[in-house]
C-alpha positions as CSV (number, residue, x, y, z in Angstrom):
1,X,59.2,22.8,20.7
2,X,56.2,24.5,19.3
3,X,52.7,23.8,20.4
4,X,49.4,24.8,18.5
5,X,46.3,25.1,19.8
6,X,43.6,23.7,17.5
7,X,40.2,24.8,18.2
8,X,36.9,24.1,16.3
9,X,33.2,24.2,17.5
10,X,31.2,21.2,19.0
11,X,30.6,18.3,19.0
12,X,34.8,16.9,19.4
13,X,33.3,13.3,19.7
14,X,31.7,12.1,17.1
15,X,30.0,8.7,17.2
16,X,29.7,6.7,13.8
17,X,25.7,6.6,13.9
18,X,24.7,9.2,11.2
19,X,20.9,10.3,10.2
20,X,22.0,8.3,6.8
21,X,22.4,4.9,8.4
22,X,19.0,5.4,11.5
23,X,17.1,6.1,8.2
24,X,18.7,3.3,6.7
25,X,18.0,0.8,9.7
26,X,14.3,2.3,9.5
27,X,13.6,1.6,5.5
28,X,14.8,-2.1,6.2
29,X,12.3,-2.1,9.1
30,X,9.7,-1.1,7.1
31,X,10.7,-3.8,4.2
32,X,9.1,-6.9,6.1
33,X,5.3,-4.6,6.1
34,X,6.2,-3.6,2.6
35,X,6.3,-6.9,1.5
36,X,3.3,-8.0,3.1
37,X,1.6,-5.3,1.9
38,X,2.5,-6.6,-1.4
39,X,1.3,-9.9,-1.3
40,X,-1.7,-8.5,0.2
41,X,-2.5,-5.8,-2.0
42,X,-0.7,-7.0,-5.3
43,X,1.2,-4.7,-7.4
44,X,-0.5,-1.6,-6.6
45,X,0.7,-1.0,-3.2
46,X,4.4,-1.8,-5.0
47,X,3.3,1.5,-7.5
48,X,1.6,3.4,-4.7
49,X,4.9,3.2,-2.0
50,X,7.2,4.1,-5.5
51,X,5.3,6.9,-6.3
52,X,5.1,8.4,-2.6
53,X,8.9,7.8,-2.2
54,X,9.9,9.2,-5.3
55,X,7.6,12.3,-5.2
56,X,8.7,13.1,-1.7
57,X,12.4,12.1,-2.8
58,X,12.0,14.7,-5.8
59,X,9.9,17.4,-3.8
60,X,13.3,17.6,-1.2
61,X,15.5,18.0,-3.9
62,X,13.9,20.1,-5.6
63,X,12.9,22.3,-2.4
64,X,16.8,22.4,-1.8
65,X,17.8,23.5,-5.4
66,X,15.0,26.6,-5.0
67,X,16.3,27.7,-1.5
68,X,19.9,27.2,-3.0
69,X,20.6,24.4,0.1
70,X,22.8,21.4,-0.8
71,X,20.5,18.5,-1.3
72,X,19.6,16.3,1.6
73,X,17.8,12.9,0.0
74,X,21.1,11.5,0.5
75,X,20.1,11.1,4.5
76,X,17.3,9.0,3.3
77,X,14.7,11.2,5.5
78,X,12.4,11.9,2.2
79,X,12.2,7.8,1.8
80,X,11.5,6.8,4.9
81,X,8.5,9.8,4.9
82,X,7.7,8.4,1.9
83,X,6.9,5.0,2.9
84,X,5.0,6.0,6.0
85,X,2.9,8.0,4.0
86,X,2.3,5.3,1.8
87,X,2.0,3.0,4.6
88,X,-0.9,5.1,5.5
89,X,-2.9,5.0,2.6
90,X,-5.9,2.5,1.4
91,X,-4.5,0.7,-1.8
92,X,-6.8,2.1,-4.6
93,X,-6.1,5.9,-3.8
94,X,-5.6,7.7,-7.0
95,X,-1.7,8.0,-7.7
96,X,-2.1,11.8,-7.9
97,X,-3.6,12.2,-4.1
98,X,-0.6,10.1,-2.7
99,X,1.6,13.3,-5.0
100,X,-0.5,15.9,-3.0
101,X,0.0,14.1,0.2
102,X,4.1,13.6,-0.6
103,X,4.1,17.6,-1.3
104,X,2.4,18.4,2.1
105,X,4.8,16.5,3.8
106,X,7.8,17.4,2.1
107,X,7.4,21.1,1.4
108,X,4.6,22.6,4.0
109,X,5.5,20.5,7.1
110,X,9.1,20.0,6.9
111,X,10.5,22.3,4.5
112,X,8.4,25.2,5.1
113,X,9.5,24.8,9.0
114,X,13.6,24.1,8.4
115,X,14.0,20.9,6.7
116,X,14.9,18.1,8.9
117,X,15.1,18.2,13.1
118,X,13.1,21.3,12.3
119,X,9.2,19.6,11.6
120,X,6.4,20.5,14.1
121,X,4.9,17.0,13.5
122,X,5.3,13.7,11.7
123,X,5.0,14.7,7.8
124,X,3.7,11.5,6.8
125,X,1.0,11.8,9.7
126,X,0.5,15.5,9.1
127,X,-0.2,14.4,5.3
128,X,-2.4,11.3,5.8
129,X,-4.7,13.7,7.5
130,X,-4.9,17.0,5.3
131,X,-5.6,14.0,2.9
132,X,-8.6,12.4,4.8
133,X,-9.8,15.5,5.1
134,X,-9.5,16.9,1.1
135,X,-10.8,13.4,-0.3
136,X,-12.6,11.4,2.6
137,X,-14.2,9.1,-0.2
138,X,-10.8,8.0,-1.5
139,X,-9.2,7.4,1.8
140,X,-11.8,5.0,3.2
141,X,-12.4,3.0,0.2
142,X,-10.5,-0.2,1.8
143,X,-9.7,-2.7,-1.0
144,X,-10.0,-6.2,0.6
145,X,-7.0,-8.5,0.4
146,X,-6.1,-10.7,-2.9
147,X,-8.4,-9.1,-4.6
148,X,-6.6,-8.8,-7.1
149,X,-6.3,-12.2,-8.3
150,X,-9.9,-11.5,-9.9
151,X,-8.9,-10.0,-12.9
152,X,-12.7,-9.4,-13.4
153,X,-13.6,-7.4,-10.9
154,X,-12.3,-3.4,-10.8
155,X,-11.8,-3.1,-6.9
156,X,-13.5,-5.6,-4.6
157,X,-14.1,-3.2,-1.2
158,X,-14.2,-4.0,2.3
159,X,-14.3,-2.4,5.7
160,X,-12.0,-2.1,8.4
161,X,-11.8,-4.4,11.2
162,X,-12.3,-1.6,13.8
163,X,-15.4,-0.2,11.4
164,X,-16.5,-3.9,11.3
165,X,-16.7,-4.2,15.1
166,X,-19.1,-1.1,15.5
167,X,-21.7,-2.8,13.2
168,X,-21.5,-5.8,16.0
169,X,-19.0,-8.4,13.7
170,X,-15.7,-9.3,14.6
171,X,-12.5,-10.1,12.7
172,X,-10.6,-13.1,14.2
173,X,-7.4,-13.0,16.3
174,X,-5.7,-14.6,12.8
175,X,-6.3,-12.5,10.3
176,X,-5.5,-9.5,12.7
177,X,-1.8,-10.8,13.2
178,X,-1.3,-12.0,9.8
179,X,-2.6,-8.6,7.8
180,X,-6.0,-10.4,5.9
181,X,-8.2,-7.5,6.8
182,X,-9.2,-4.1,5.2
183,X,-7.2,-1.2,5.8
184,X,-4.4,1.4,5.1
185,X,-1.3,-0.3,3.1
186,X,1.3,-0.9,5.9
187,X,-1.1,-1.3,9.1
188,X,-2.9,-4.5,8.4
189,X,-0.3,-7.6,9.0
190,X,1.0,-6.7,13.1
191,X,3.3,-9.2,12.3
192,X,5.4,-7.4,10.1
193,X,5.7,-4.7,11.6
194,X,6.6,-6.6,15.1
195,X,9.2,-7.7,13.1
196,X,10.3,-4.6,11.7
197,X,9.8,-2.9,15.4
198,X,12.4,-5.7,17.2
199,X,14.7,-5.0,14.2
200,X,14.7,-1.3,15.6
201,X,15.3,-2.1,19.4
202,X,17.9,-4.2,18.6
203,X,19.8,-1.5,16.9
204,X,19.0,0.5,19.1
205,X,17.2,3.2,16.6
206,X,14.8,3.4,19.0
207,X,13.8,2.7,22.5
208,X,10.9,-0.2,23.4
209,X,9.4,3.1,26.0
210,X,7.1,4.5,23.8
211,X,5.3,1.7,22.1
212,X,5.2,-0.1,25.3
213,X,3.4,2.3,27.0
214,X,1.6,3.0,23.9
215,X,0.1,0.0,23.6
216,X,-0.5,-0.4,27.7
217,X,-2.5,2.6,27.8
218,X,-5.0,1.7,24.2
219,X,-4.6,-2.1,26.1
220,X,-5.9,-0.8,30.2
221,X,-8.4,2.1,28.0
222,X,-9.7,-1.4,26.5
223,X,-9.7,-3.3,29.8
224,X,-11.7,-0.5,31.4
225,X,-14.2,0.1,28.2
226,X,-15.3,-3.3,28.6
227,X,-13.6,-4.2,24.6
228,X,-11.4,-6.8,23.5
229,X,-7.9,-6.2,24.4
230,X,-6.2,-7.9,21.8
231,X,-8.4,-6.9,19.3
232,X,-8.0,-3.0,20.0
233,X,-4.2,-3.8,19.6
234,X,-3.9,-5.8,16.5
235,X,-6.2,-3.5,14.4
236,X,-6.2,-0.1,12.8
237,X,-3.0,1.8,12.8
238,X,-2.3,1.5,16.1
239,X,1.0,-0.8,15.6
240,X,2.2,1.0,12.8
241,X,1.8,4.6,14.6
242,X,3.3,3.0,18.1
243,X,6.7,1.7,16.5
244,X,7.2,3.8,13.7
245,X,5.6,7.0,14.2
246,X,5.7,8.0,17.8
247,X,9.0,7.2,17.9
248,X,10.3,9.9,15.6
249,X,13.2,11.6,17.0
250,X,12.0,15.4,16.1
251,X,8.7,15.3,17.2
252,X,8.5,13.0,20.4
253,X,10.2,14.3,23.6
254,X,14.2,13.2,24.8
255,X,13.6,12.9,28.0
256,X,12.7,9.8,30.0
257,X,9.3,11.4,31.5
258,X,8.4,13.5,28.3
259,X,8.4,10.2,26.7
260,X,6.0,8.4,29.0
261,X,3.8,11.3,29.3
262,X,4.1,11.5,25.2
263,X,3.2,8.0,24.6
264,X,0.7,7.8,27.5
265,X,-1.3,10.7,26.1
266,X,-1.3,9.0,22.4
267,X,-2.7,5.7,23.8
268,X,-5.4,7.4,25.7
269,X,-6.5,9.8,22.9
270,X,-6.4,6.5,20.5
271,X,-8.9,4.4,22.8
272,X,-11.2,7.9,23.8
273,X,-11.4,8.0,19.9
274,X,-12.5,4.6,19.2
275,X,-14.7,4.3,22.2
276,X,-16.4,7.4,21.6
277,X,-15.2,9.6,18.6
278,X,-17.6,9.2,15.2
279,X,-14.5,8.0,13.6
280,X,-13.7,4.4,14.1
281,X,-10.0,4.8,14.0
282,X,-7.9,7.5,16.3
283,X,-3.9,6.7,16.1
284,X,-3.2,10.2,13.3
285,X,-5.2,12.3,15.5
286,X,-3.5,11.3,18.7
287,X,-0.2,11.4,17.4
288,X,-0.7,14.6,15.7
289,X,-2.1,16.1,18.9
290,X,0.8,15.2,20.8
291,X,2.9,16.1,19.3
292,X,1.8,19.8,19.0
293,X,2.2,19.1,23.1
294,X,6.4,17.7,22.9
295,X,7.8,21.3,23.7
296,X,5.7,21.7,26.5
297,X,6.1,18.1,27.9
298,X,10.0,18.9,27.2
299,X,10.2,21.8,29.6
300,X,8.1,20.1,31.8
301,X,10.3,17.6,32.6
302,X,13.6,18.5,31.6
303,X,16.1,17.6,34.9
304,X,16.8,20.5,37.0
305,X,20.5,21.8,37.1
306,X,22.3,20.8,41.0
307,X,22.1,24.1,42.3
308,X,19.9,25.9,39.6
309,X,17.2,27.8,40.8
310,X,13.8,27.1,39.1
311,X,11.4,29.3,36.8
C-alpha cells in the first residue's frame, strides 16, 4: 500500500472567518449611523457616503488593473473605507473634496504601501486629515440637523457641540445621544453607533479592550480637567474613532498590552487636545499619532519566548 506525502505551505487550518465577511459584519455596523445620518442630514449624506464608497471602490480597482494585481473590492475593504471617510465628513462638503479624500486613502495610504494588511494608518483617518488641512473652510462648515426640510434656505450652519462648549453654552445630554447636533456625518447620534459597536463584540469582529479604555482614559482626562464626563464622551468623533477606527486590525497592535497602551495613548492625546489644543476636536490626530507608534508598542510587548534570550 502506497502512501503520499502531501505537503503545502501554511496555514493547514483554516477557519471560515474571511476579510470578505469581517468587512461585511463592519458595513452592517455602520448601517444603523448611516441611517441616522440620513434622517439627520437628508439626502445629501445618502449622495455624499455613495460617492465616497464608489470612488474608493473604483480607485482599488482601478489601482489593481494598473499594477496588473487581481482586483480586491470583492473583500469589501474599499467600502468600509469608504464609509468611514464619509462618516468623517460635514454634510455640505463639495462632492469633488470627498473624491480627493477617497483617492488619498485608496491610492497614497493603502495602495502606495501594499494594499490591504499593508497601510501605515487608518486611510479614512489619514484622508479626513490631508482634507482638513487642503480645504479647512469646507470641513468645518457644520450643517445643522433637518435643515433640510427648508427648501428655502441653501445651508442652514451650526457649530459643534465641543466648539459650542468653548464659547461657554452647552448641548444637552439628549441631543448628544440621539445625534441632533452639528458635526461630521457618522459621529453625531452615539446611539447608533453603540448599536453598531455591540453588533461588532457580539461577532466577535472586534474586542470591547480598546474602546473601553478609550473612552476611560478621555472619561478620567475629563474627571481630572474639571469637564463634564458625559459630555466629553457623547460628542465629537470620539465614539465613532473608539469603535470603528482604533479597532482596525492593521494599524492597532495584537497584543493584549500593545492594545491598552494603544488605546490608552489615543484617549489621552483626545482629552490633551480638547483641553488645551486650538482645535476643539482631537480623536484623527490621536488616532493617527498612534498609530505611527503600533510597531514600536508591538515589540514592546510582544511575550518573550520560554527560554529565549532578550535583545
Amino acid at each position: 500500500m502506497s502512501k503520499k506525502l502531501i505537503t503545502s505551505p501554511s496555514p493547514h487550518i483554516r477557519g471560515r472567518r474571511t476579510t470578505q465577511n469581517l468587512m461585511g459584519d463592519v458595513v452592517i455596523a455602520l448601517l444603523p449611523a448611516l441611517a441616522a445620518a440620513c434622517y439627520l442630514f437628508g439626502a445629501r449624506a445618502l449622495l455624499l457616503s455613495a460617492v465616497c464608497v464608489f470612488s474608493c471602490v473604483f480607485f482599488e480597482w482601478a489601482l489593481c488593473r494598473l499594477l496588473k494585481m487581481d482586483s480586491t473590492i470583492g473583500d469589501l475593504s474599499a467600502v468600509v473605507t469608504g464609509l468611514l471617510l464619509a462618516f468623517n465628513l460635514p454634510a455640505a462638503l463639495p462632492l469633488w473634496m470627498a473624491v480627493i479624500g477617497s483617492f488619498t486613502a485608496i491610492v497614497v495610504v493603502k495602495g502606495l504601501f501594499g494594499g490591504i494588511g499593508q497601510n501605515f494608518a487608518n486611510p479614512a483617518i489619514v484622508a479626513r486629515i490631508v482634507l482638513f488641512v487642503s480645504f479647512s473652510s469646507a470641513m468645518t462648515t457644520w450643517v445643522k440637523p433637518f435643515s433640510y426640510q427648508y427648501p428655502t434656505a441653501d445651508v442652514i450652519t451650526t457649530a459643534t457641540p465641543l466648539a459650542l462648549m468653548r464659547n461657554g453654552r452647552w448641548t444637552e445630554y439628549a441631543d448628544l445621544f440621539w445625534g441632533t447636533t452639528g458635526g461630521c456625518l457618522g459621529e453625531t447620534c452615539a446611539a447608533a453607533l453603540l448599536l453598531g459597536g455591540v453588533y461588532l463584540v457580539i461577532r466577535r469582529v472586534i474586542s470591547p479592550l480598546v474602546p473601553l479604555v478609550y473612552l476611560g482614559t478621555v472619561a478620567l482626562g475629563a474627571f481630572l480637567g474639571g469637564q463634564d464626563v458625559l459630555f466629553h464622551l457623547l460628542s465629537g468623533g470620539l465614539m465613532l474613532g473608539a469603535i470603528f477606527m482604533a479597532t482596525d486590525y492593521t494599524t492597532s497592535p495584537t497584543t493584549t498590552w500593545g492594545r491598552v497602551l494603544f488605546a490608552f495613548g489615543c484617549g489621552a492625546i483626545t482629552i490633551l487636545i480638547r483641553l488645551f489644543g486650538s482645535y476643539a476636536e482631537g480623536v484623527s490626530f490621536a488616532i493617527l499619532f498612534m498609530n505611527l507608534l503600533t510597531p514600536y508598542l508591538e515589540k514592546a510587548t510582544l511575550p518573550r519566548v520560554i527560554g529565549g534570550a532578550t535583545e
